[in-house]
N, C-alpha and C positions, 0 to 999 in steps of 0.2 A: 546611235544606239539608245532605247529605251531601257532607260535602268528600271522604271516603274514596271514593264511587261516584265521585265526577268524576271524582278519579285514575284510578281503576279504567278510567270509561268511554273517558278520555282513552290510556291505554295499548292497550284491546282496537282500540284505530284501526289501530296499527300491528301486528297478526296479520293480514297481507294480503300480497298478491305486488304488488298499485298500489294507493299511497297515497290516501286521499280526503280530497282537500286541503281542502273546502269544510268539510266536517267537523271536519278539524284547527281551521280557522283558526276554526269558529264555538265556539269551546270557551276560546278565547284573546283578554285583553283586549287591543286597541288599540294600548297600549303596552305589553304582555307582552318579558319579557326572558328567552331562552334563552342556555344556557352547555352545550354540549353534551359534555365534557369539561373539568372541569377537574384543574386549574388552565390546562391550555397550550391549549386552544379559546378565541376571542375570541367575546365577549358579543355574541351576534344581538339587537337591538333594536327591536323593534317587531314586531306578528302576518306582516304582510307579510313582511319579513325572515326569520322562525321558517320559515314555510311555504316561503320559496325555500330557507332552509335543509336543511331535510327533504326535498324535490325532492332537490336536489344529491346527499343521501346516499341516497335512493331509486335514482340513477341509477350506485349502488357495489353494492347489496346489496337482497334482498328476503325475504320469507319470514320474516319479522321475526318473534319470540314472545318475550314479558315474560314469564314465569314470576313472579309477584309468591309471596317465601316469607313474606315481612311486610309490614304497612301499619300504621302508626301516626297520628296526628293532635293535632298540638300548636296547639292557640290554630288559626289557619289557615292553618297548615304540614303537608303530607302528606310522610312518610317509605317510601320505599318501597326493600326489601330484593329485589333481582329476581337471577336468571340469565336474562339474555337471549343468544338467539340469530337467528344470518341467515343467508342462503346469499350470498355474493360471486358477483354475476355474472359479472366477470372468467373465472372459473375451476370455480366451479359449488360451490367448496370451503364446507364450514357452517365458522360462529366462534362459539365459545360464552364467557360475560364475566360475571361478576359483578359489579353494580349496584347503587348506590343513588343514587335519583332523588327528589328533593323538591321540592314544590311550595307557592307560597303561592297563593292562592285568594282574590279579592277578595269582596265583601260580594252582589255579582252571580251569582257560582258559575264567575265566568272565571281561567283561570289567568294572571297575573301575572308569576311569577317561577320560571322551569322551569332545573334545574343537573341535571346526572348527574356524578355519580364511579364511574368504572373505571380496572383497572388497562389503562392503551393499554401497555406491554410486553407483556402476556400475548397481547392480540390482535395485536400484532404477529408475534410467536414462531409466533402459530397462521398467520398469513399468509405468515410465511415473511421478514418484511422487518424492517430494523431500526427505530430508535426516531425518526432523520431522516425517513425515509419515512413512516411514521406520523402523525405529527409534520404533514407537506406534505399528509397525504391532511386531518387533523382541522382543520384552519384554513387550509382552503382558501376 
């Protein structure tokens, strides 16, 4: 099993303008846990969750692209070094953010345990809002 492709495969989901949620969710265990910012995003719990998750932010932003500039693999931990970017439908305005996203990866090839760290100021700044608003938009 390639832990590195599933990340890989898991990320090319989201270079779309509609999400394909079937897709997402079959890539994710059961009880998979996303943390889509941290520290101040609260921990989405289970596939179901993840996927309403991802809707919600599909329904801010589309045109999604992970730039991965590294991917590493520890024990069954993926590290992934990205610039991603999105178009805000609001406004039409692109955000561009630097990323690292890690993944743990069960013995199945399903992700598990999905965290992203960015700086939410920078994309703020690029939206024009401050770090409250931000803030209200990521743990919604």
């Amino acid at each position: 099993m390639n832990l590195e492709q599933i990340a890989r495969d898991f990320l090319a989901l989201f270079h779309t303008s509609k999400l394909d949620v079937v897709a997402l969710r079959s890539m994710l265990a059961d009880d998979a846990r996303y943390q889509p910012i941290v520290p101040i995003a609260p921990v989405r719990h289970g596939a179901d969750a993840i996927c309403g998750e991802l809707e919600r932010q599909y329904q801010l932003y589309d045109e999604c692209a992970c730039n991965i500039l590294h991917i590493a693999v520890s024990g069954n931990t993926v590290f992934t070094e990205r610039v991603d970017s999105c178009r805000q439908l609001a406004n039409g305005q692109k955000t561009t953010t630097n990323v690292v996203g890690v993944f743990d990866i069960d013995a199945q090839g399903k992700i598990v345990w999905w965290r992203e760290y960015w700086d939410g100021l920078d994309c703020a700044g690029q939206l024009g809002i401050d770090d409250k608003a931000m803030r209200a938009i990521m743990c919604a």
